[in-house]
N, C-alpha and C positions, 0 to 999 in steps of 0.2 A: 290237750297240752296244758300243763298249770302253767299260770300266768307268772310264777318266779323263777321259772326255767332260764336259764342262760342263751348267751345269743339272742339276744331282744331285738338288737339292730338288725344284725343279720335276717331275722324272721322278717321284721317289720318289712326291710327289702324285698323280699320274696315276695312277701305278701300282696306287696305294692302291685308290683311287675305283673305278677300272675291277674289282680282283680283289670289293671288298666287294659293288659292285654286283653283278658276276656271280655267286660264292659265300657272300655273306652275313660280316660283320662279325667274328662270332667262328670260324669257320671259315677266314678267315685267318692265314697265321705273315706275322712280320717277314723269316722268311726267302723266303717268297714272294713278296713287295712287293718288296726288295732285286732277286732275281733277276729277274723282269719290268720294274724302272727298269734292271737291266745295272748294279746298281754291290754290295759288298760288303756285309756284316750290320753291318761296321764303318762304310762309312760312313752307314749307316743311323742309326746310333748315334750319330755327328757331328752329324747334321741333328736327330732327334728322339729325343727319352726313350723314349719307347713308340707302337704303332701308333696309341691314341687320337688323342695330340697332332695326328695328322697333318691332321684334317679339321678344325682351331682353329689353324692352324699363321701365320695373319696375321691374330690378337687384337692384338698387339703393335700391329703398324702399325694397325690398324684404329682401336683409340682413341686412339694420339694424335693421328689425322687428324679424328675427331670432335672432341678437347679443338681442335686446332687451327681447325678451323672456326669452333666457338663464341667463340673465343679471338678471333678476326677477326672477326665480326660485326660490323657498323653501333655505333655508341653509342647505345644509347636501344632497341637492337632488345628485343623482351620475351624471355622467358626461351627461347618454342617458336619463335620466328623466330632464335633464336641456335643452337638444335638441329637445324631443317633448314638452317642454313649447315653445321652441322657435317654432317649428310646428307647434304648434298652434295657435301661434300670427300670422304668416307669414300667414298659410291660413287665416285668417283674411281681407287679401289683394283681394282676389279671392270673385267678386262680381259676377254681374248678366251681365255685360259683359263680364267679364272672363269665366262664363259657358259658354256662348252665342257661345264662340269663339275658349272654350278649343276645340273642336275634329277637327275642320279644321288647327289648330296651330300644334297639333299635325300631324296631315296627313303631313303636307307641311314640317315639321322641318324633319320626316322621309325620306320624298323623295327626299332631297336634301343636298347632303354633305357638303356645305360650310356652312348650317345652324345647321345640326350634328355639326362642329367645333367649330361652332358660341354657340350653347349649352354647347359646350365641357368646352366651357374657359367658361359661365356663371356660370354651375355648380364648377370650381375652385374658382371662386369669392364668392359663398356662401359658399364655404368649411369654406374657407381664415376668411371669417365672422363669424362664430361658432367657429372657431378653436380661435380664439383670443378672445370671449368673453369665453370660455372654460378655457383659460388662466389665465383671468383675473380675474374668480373664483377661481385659487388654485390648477386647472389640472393640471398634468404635461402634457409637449409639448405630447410627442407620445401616450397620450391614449388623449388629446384633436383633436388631427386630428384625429385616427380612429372614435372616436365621428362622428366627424362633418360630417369624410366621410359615414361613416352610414347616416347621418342625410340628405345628399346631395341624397344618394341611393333613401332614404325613402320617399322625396320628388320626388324626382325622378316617383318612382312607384306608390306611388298617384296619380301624375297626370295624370299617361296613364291610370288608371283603372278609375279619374273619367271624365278623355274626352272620356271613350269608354263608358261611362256610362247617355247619355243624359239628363232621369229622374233623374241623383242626381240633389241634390240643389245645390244653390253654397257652402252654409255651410256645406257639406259634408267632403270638401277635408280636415278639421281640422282632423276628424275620419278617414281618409281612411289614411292621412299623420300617427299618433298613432299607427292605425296597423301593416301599413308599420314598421312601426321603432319597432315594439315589435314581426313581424316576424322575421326581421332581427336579434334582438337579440337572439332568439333560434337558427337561423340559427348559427350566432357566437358561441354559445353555444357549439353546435356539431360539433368544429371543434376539440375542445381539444381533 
């Protein structure tokens, strides 16, 4: 593959996924991922800070597709019907590389705890994003963060049911993200 070929991110992603999968997380270099996407250490360096980054590397997009969802919602919709609009645009993001890739992202984020961490704080960052366009509907603060923290749950739990799930499509994770968050609200329910 020439190293000026297009899709540089995209490969480097691949690359990534595939080498952690097969050799494990820390037993990867940057120079390995580089040389397996065919592009340079440099431009590896263009794309991403460090190898972490790589498996967080569409946070960015992810929540403003959530704040945007929410941000659309109906008038009047309640705080967790404003967060599966936002689920629903967010899965939106989740194509045919993202299925390709969800159950080995998954495997490798679980067996290694700096990338559990590296989750830990992503999932804050999308709270952080629901919770202020929550806001910015009208919520008050403390039931727009349990929103959003539902909403973080709920994406959460989608994802591992639809990377343990091969045959879904990519457009599944909108409905599995939905149910997610409409279990969790019974769950909430039966706490009273």
């Amino acid at each position: 593959m020439s190293r000026w070929e297009p899709n540089a991110r995209e490969r480097l992603v691949l690359a990534a996924v595939d080498l952690f999968h097969e050799q494990g997380y820390d037993d990867t270099t940057v120079a390995q991922i580089a040389d397996r996407a065919g592009v340079t250490r440099s431009t590896f360096f263009r794309h991403f800070p460090d190898k972490r980054e790589l498996l967080v590397a569409g946070q960015a997009v992810m929540s403003a597709l959530l704040a945007e969802g929410i941000a659309e919602a109906p008038e009047g919709a309640t705080p967790l019907d404003a967060v599966a609009e936002g689920l629903r645009r967010a899965a939106g993001a989740y194509g045919p590389m993202s299925r390709e890739i969800a159950p080995r992202i998954e495997a490798v984020v679980s067996a290694n705890a700096e990338l559990r961490e590296r989750n830990a704080q992503k999932s804050v960052g999308l709270a952080a994003a629901m919770e202020e366009a929550l806001v910015l509907r009208g919520t008050p603060p403390v039931v727009a963060r349990l929103a959003a923290e539902l909403g973080v749950l709920a994406h959460h739990n989608a994802f591992v049911r639809w990377a343990a799930e091969p045959e879904a499509p990519a457009d599944a994770m909108a409905e599995y993200s939905v149910e997610a968050l409409a279990e969790l609200r019974t769950a909430a329910a039966a706490l009273a």
